[in-house]
Backbone and ligand atoms as CSV (ligand in chain L), in Angstrom:
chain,resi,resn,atom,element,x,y,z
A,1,UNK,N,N,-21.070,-23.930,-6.378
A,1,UNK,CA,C,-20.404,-22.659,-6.681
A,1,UNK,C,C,-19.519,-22.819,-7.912
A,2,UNK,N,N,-19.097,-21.725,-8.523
A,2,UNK,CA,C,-18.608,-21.451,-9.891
A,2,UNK,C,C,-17.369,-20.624,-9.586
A,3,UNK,N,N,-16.097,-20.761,-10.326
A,3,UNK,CA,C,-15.648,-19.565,-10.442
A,3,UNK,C,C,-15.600,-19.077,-11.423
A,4,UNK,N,N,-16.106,-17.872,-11.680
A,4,UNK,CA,C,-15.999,-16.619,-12.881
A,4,UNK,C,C,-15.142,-16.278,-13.299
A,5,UNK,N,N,-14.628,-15.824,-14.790
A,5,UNK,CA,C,-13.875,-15.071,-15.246
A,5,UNK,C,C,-13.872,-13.532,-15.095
A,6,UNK,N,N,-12.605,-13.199,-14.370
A,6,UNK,CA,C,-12.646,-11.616,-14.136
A,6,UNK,C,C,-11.946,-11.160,-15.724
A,7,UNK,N,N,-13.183,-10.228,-15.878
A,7,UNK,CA,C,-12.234,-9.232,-16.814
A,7,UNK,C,C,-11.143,-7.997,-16.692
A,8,UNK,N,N,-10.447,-8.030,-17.640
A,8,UNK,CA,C,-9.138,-7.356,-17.369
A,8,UNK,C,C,-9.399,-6.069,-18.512
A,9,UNK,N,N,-8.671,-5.234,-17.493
A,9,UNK,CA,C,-9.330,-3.921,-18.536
A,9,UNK,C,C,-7.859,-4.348,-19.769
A,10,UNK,N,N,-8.181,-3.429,-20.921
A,10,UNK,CA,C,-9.612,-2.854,-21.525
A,10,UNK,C,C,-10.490,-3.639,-21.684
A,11,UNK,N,N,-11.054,-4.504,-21.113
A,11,UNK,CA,C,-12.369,-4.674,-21.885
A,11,UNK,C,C,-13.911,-3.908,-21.610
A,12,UNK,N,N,-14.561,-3.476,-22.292
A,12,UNK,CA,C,-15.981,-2.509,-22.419
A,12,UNK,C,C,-16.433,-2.796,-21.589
A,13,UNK,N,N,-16.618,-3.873,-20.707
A,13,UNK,CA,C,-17.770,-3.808,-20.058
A,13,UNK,C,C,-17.105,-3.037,-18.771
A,14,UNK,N,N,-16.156,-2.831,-18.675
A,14,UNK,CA,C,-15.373,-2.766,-17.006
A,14,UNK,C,C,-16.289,-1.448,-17.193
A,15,UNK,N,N,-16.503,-0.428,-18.417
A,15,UNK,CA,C,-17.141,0.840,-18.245
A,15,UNK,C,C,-18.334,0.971,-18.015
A,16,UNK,N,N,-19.041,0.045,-18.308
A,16,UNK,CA,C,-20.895,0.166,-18.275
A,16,UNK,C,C,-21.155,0.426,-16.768
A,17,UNK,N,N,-22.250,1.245,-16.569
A,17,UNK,CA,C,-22.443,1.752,-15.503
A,17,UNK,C,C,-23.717,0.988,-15.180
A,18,UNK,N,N,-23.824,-0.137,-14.047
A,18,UNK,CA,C,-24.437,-1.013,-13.619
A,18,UNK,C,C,-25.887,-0.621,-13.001
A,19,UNK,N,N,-26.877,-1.894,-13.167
A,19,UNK,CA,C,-28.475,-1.288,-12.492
A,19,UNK,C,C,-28.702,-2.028,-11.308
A,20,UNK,N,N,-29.677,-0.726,-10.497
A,20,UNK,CA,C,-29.863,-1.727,-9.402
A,20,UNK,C,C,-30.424,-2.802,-9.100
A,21,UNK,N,N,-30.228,-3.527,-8.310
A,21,UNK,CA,C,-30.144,-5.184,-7.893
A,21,UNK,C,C,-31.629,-4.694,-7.840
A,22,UNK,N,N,-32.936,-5.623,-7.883
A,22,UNK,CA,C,-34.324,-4.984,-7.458
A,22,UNK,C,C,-34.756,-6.665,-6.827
A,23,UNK,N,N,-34.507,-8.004,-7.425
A,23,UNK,CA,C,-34.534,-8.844,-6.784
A,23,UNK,C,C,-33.856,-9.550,-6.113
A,24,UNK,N,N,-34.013,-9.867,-5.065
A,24,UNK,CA,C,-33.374,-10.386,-4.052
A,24,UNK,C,C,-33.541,-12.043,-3.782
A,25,UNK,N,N,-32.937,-12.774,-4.513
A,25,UNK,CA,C,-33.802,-13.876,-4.682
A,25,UNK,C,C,-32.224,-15.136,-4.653
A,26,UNK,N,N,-32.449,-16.385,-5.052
A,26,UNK,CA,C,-31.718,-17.175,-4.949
A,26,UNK,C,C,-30.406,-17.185,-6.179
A,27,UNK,N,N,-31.337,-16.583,-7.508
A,27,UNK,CA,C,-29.951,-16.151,-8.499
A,27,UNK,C,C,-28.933,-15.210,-8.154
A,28,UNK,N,N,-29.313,-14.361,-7.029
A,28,UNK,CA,C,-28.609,-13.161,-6.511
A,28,UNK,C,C,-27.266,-14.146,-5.561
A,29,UNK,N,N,-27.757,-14.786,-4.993
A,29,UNK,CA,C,-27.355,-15.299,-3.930
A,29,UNK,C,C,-26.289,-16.514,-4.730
A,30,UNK,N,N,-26.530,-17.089,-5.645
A,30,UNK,CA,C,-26.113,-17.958,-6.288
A,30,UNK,C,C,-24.389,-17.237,-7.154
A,31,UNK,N,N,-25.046,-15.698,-7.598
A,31,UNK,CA,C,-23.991,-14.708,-7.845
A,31,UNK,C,C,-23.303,-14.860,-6.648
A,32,UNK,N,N,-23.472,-14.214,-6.388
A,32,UNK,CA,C,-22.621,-13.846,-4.499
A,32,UNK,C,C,-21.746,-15.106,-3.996
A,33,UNK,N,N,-22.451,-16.253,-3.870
A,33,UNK,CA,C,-21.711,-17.675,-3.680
A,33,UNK,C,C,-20.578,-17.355,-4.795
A,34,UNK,N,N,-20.965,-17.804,-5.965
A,34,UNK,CA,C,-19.324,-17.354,-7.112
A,34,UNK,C,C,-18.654,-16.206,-7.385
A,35,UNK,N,N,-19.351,-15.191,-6.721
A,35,UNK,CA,C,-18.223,-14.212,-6.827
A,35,UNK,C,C,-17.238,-14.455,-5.550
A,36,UNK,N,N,-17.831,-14.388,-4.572
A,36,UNK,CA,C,-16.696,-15.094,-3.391
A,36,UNK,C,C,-15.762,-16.159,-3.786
A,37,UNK,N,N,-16.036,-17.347,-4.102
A,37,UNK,CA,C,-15.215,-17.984,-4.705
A,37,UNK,C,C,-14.030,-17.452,-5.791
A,38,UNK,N,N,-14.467,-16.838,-6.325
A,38,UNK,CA,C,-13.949,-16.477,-7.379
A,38,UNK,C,C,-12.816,-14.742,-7.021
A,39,UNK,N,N,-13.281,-14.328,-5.919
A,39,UNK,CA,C,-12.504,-13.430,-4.995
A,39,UNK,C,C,-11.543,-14.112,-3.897
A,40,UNK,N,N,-11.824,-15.613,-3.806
A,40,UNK,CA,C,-10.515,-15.870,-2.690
A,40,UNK,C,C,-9.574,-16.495,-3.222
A,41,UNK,N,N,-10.000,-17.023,-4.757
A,41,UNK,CA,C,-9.499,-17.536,-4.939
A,41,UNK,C,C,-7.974,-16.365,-5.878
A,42,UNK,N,N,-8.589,-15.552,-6.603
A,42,UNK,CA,C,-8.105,-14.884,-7.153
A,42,UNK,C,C,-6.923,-13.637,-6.262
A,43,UNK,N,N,-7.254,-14.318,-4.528
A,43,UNK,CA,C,-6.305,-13.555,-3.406
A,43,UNK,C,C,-7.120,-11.617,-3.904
A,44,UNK,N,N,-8.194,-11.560,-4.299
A,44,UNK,CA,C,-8.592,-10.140,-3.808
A,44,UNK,C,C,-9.019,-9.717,-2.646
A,45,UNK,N,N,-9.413,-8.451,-2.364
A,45,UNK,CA,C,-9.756,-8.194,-1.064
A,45,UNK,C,C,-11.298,-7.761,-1.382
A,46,UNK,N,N,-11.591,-7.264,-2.440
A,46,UNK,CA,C,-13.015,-6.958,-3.289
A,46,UNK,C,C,-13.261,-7.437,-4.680
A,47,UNK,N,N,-14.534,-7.442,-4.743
A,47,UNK,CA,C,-14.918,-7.422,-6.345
A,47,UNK,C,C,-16.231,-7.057,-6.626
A,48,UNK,N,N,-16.238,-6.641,-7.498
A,48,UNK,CA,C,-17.462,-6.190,-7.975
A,48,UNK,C,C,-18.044,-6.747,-9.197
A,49,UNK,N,N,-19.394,-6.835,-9.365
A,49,UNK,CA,C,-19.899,-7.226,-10.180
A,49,UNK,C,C,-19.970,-7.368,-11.611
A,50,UNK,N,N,-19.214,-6.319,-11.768
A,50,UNK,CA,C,-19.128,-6.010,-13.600
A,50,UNK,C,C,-18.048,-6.540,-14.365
A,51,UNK,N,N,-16.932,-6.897,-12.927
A,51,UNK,CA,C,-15.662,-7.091,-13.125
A,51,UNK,C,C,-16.052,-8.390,-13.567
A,52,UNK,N,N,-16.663,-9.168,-13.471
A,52,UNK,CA,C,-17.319,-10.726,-13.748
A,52,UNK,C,C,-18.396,-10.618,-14.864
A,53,UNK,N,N,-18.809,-9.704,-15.503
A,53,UNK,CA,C,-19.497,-9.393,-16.646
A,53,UNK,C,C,-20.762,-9.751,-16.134
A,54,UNK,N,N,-21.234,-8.753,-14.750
A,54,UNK,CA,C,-22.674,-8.656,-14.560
A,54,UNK,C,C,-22.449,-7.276,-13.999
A,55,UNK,N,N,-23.649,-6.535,-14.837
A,55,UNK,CA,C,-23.504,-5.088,-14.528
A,55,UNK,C,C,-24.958,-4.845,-13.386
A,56,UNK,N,N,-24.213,-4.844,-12.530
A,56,UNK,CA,C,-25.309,-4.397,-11.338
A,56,UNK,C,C,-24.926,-4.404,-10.458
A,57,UNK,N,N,-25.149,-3.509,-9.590
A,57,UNK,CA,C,-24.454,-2.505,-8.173
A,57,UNK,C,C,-24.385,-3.656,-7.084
A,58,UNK,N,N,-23.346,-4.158,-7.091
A,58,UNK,CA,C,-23.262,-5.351,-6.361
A,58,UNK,C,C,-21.513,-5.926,-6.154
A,59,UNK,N,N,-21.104,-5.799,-5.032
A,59,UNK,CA,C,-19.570,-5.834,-5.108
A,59,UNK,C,C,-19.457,-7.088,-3.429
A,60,UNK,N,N,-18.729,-7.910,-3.220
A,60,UNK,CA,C,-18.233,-8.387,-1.945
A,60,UNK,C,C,-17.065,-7.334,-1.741
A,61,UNK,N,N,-16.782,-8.033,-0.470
A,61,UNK,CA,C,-15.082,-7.255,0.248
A,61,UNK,C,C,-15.424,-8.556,1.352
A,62,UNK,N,N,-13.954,-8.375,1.833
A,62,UNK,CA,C,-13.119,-8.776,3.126
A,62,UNK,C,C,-12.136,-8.660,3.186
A,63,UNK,N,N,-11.666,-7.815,4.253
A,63,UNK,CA,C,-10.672,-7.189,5.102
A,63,UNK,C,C,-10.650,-7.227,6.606
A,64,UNK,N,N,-9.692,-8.098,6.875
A,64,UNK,CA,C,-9.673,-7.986,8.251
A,64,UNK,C,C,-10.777,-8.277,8.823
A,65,UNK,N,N,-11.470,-9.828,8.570
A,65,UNK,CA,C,-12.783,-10.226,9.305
A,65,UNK,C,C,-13.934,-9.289,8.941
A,66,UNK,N,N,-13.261,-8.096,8.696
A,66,UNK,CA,C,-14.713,-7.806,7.756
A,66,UNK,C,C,-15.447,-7.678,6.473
A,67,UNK,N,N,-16.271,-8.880,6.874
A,67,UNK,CA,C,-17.064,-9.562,5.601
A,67,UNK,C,C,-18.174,-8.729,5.098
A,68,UNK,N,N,-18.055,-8.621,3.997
A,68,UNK,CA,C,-19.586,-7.624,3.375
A,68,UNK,C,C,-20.138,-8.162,1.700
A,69,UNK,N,N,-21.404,-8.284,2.092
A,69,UNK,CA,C,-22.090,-8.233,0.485
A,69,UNK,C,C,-22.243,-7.040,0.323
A,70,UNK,N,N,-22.457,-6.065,-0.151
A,70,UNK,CA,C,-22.682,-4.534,-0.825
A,70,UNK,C,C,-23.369,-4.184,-1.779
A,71,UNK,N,N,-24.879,-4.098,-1.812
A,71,UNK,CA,C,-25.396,-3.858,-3.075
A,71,UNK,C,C,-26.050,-2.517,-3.365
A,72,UNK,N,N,-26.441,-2.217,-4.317
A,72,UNK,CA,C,-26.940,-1.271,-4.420
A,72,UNK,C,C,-26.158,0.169,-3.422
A,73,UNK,N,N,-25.154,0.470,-2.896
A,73,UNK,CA,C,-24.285,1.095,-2.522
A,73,UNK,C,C,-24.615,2.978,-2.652
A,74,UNK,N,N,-24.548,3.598,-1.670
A,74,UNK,CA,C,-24.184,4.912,-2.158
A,74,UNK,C,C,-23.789,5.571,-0.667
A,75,UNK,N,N,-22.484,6.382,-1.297
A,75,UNK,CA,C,-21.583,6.743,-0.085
A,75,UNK,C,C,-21.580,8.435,0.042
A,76,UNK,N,N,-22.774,8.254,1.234
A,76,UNK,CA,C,-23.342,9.565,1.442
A,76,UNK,C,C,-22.464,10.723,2.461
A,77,UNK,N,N,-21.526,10.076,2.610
A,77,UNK,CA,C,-20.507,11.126,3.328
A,77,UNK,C,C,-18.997,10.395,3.038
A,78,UNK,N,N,-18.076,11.489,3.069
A,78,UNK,CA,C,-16.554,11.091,3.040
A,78,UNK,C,C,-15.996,12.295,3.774
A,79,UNK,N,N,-14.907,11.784,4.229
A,79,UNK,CA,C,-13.535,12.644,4.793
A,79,UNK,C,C,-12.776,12.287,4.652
A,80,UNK,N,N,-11.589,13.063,4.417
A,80,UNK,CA,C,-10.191,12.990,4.942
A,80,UNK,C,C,-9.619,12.468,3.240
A,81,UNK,N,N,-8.134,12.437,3.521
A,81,UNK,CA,C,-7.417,11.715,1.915
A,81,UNK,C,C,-6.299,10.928,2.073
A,82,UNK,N,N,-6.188,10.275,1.601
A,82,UNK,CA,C,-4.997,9.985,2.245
A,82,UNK,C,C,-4.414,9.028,0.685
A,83,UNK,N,N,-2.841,8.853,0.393
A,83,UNK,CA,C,-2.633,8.183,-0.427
A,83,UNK,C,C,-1.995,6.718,-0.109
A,84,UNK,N,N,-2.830,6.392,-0.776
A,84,UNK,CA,C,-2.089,4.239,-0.450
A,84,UNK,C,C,-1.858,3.502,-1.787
A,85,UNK,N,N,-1.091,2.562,-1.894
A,85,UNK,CA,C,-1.208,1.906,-2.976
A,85,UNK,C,C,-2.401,1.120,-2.999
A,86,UNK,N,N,-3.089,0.807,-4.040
A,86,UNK,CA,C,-4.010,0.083,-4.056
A,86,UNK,C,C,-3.830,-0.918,-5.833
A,87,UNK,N,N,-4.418,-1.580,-5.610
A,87,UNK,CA,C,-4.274,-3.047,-7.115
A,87,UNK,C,C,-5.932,-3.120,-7.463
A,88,UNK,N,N,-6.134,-4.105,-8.510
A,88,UNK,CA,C,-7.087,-3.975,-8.878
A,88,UNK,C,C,-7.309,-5.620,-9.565
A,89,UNK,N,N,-8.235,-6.369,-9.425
A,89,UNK,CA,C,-8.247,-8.120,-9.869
A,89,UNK,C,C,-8.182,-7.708,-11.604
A,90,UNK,N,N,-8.562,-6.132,-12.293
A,90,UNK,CA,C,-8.691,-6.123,-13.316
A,90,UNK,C,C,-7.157,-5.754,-13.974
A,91,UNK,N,N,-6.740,-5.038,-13.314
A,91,UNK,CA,C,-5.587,-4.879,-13.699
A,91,UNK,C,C,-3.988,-5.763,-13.178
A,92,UNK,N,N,-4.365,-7.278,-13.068
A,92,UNK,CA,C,-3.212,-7.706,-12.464
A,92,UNK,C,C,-1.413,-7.435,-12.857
A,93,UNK,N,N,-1.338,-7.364,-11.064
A,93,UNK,CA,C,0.150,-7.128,-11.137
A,93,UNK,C,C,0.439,-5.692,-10.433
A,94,UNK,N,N,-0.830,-4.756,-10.727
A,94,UNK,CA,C,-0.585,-3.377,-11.238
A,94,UNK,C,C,-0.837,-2.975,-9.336
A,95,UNK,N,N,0.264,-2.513,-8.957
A,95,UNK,CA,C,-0.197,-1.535,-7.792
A,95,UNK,C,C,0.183,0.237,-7.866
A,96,UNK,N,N,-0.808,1.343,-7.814
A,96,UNK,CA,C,-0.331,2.119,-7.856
A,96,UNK,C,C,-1.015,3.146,-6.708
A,97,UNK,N,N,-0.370,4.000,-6.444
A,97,UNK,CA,C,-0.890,5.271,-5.166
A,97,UNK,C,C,-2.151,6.086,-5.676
A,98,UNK,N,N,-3.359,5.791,-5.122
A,98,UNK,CA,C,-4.394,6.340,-5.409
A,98,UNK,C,C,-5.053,7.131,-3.905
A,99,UNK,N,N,-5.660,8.356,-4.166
A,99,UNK,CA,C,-5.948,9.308,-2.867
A,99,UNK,C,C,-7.169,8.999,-2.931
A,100,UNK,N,N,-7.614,8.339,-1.306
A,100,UNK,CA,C,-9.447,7.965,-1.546
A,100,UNK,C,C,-9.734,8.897,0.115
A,101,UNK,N,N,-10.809,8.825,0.237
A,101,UNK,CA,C,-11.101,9.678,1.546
A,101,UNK,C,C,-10.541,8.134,2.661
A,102,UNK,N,N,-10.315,9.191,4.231
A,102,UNK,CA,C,-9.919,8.069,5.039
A,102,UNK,C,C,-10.984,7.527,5.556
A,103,UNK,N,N,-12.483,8.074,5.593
A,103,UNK,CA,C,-13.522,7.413,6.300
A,103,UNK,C,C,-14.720,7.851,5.756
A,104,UNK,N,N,-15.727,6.705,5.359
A,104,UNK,CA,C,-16.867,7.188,4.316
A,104,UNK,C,C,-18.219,6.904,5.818
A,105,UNK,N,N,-19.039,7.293,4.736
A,105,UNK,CA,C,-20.651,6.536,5.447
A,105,UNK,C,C,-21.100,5.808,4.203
A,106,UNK,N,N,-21.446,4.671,3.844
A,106,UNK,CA,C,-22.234,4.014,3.357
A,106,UNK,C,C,-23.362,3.338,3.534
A,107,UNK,N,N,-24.864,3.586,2.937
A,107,UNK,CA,C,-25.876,2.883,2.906
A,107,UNK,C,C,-26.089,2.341,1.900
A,108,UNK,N,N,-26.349,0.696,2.294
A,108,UNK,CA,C,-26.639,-0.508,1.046
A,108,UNK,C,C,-27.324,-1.349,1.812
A,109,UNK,N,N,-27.861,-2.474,0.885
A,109,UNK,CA,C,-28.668,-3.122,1.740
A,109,UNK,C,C,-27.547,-4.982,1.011
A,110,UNK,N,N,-28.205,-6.075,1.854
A,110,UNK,CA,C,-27.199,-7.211,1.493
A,110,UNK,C,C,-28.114,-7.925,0.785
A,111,UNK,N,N,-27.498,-8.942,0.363
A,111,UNK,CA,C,-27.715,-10.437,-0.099
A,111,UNK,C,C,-29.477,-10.845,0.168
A,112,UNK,N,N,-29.718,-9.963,1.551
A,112,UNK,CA,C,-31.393,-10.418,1.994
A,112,UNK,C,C,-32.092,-9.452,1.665
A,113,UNK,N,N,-31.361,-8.565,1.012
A,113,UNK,CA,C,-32.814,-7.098,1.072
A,113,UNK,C,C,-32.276,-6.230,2.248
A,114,UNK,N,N,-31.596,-6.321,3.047
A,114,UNK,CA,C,-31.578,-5.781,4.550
A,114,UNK,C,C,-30.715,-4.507,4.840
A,115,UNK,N,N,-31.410,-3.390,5.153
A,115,UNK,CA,C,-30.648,-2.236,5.019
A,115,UNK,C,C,-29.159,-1.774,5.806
A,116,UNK,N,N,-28.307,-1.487,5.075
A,116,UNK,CA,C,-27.386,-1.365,6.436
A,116,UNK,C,C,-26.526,0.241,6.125
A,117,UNK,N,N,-26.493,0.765,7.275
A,117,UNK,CA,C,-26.111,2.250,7.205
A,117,UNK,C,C,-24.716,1.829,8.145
A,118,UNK,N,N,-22.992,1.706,7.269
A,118,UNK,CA,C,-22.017,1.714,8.176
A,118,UNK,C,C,-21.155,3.238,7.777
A,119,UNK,N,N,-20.431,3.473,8.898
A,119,UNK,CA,C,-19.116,4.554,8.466
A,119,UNK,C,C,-18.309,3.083,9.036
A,120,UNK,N,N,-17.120,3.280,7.427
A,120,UNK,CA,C,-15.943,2.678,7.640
A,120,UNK,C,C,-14.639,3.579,7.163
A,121,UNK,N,N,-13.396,3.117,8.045
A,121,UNK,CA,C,-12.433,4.091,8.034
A,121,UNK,C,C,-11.241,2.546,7.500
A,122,UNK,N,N,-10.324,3.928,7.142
A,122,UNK,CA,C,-9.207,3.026,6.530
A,122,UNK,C,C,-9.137,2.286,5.626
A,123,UNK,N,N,-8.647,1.404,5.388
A,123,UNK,CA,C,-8.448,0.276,4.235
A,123,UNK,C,C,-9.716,-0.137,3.580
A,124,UNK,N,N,-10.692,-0.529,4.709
A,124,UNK,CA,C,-11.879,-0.919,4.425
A,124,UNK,C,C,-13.131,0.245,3.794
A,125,UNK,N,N,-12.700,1.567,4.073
A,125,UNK,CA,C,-13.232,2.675,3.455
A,125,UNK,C,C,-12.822,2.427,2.017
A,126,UNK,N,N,-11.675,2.232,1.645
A,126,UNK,CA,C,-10.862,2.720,0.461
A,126,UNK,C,C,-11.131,1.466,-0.090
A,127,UNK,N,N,-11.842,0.058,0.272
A,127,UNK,CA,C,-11.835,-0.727,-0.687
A,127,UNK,C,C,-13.270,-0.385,-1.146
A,128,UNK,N,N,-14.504,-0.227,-0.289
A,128,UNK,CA,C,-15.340,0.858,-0.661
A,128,UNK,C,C,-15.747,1.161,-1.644
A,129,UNK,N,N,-14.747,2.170,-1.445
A,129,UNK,CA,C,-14.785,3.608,-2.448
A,129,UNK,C,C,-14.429,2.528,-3.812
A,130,UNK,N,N,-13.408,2.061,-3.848
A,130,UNK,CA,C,-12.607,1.409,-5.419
A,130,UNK,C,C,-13.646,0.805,-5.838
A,131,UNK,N,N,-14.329,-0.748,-5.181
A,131,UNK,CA,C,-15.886,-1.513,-5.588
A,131,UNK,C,C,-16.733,-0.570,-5.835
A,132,UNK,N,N,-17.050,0.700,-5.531
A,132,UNK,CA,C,-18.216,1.733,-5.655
A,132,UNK,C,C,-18.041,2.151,-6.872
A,133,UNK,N,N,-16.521,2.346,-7.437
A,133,UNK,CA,C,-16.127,2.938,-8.807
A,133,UNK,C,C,-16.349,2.121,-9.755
A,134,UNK,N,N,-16.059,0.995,-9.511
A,134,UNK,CA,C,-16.416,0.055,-10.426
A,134,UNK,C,C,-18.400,0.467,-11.271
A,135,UNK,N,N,-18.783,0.202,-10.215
A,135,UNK,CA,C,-20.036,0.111,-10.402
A,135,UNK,C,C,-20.726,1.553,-10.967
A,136,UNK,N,N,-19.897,2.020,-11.188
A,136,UNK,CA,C,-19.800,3.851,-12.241
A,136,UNK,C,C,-19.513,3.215,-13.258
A,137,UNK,N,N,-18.113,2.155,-13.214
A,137,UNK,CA,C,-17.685,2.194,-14.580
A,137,UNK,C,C,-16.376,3.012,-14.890
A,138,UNK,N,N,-16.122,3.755,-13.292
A,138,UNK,CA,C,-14.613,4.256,-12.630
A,138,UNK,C,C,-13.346,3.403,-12.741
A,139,UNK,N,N,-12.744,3.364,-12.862
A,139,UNK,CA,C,-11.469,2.141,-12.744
A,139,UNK,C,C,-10.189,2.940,-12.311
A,140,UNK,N,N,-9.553,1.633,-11.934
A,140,UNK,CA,C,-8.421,2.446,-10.885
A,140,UNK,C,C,-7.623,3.505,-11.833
A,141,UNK,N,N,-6.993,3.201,-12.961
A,141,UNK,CA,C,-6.497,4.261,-13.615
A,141,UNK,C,C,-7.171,5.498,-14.175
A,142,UNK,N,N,-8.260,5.832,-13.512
A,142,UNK,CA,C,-8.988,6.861,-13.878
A,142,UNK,C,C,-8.088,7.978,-12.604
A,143,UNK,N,N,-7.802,7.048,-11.675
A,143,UNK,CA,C,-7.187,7.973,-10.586
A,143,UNK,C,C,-5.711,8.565,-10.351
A,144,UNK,N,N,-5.454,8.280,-11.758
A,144,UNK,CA,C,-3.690,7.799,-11.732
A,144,UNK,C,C,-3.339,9.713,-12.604
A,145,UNK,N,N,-2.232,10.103,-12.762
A,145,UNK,CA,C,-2.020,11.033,-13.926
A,145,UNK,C,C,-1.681,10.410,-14.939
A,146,UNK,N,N,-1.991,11.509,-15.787
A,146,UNK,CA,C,-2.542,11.165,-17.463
A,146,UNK,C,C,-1.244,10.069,-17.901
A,147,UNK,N,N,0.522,10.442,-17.333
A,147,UNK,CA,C,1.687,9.564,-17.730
A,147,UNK,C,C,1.683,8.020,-17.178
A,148,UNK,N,N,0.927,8.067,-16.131
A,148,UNK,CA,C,0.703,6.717,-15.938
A,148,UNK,C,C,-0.441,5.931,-16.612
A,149,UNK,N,N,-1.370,6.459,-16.403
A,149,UNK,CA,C,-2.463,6.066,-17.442
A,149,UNK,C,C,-2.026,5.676,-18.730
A,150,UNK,N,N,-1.378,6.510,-19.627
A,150,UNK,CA,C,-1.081,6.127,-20.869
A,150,UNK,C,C,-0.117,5.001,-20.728
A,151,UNK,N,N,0.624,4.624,-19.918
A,151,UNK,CA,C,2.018,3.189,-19.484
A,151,UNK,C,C,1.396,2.777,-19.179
A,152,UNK,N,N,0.002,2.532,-17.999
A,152,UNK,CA,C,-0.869,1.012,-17.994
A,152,UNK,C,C,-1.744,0.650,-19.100
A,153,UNK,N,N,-1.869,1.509,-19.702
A,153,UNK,CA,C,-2.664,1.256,-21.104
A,153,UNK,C,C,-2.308,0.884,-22.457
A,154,UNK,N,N,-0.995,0.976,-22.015
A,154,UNK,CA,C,-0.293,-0.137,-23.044
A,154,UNK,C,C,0.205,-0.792,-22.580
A,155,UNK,N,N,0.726,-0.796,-21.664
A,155,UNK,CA,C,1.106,-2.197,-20.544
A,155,UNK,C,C,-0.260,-3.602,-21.040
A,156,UNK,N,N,-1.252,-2.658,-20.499
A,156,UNK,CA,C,-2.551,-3.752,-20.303
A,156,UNK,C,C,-3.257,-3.865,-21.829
A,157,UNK,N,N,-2.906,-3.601,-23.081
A,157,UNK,CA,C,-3.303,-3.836,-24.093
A,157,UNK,C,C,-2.590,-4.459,-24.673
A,158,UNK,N,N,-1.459,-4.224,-24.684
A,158,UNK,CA,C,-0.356,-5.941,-25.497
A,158,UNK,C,C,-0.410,-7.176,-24.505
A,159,UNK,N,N,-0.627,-7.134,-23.422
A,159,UNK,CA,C,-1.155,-8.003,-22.829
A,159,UNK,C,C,-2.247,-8.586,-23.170
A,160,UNK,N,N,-3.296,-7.829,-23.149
A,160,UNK,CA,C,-4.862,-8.263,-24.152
A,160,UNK,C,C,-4.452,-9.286,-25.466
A,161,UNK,N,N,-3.964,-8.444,-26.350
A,161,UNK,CA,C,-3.466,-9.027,-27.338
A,161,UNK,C,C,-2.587,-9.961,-27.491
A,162,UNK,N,N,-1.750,-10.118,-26.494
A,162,UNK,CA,C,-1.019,-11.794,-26.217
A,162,UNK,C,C,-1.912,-12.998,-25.990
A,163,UNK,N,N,-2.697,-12.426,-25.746
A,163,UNK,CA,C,-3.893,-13.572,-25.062
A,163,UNK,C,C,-4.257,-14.218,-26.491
L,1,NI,NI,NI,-11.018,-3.192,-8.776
């Protein structure tokens, strides 16, 4: 296993809107091994694929024992709203109140090809939803108002540029 470099917005790729996974094979799996690594180590609760500069519908999570590969993703029902703080591995440091539904349905299939149809509620909905945005090319400050947006965006660009 490897650990990956997460990118930190701005950088372009966080926007590219990712393709679907179509093989299911040992490079997939080899991803998945280092993105985990590279998610526990980094203390996230998700990540997604693009965030590691591979654009394809493909995100882990764990929360609360529940473990998930997630690929190819689409969240065919939502309810409810609710606001929580939520962070982002791209934007470190940064926690801010974002409104996601309280309980989705998602169908994706895993790591084997293998279809899985869950409704998840709570935290684990809302990490979800955030890995799902990614893979649009969504990012957390897309959810923020325009005054915060413009303060993490220069927050997170002289930062860039310190680097
Ligand atoms: Ni994120």
């Amino acid at each position: 296993m490897a650990v990956l470099n997460v990118l930190e917005y701005p950088n372009p790729a966080l926007r590219e809107a990712a393709s679907e996974v179509i093989e299911f094979g040992n490079e997939l799996k080899k991803l998945v091994a280092d993105m985990w690594e590279t998610m526990y180590l980094s203390k996230g609760v998700g990540l997604a694929a693009p965030q590691v500069g591979r654009a394809l519908r493909l995100f882990v999570a764990d929360w609360e024992g529940n473990r998930r590969v997630i690929i190819n993703p689409m969240i065919i029902e939502a309810e409810g709203a609710e606001r929580v703080d939520e962070g982002c591995l791209s934007f470190p440091g940064i926690y801010e109140e974002v409104t996601r539904p309280t309980k989705i349905r998602i169908v994706y299939r895993d790591e084997n090809g293998e279809r899985h149809d869950e409704t998840a509620e709570g935290y684990l909905a809302r990490i979800f939803s955030h890995e799902t945005d990614h893979l649009n090319g969504r990012l957390l400050i897309d959810n923020l108002s325009a005054l915060k947006r413009a303060f993490i965006r220069k927050k997170m660009s002289k930062k860039s540029r310190e680097r």
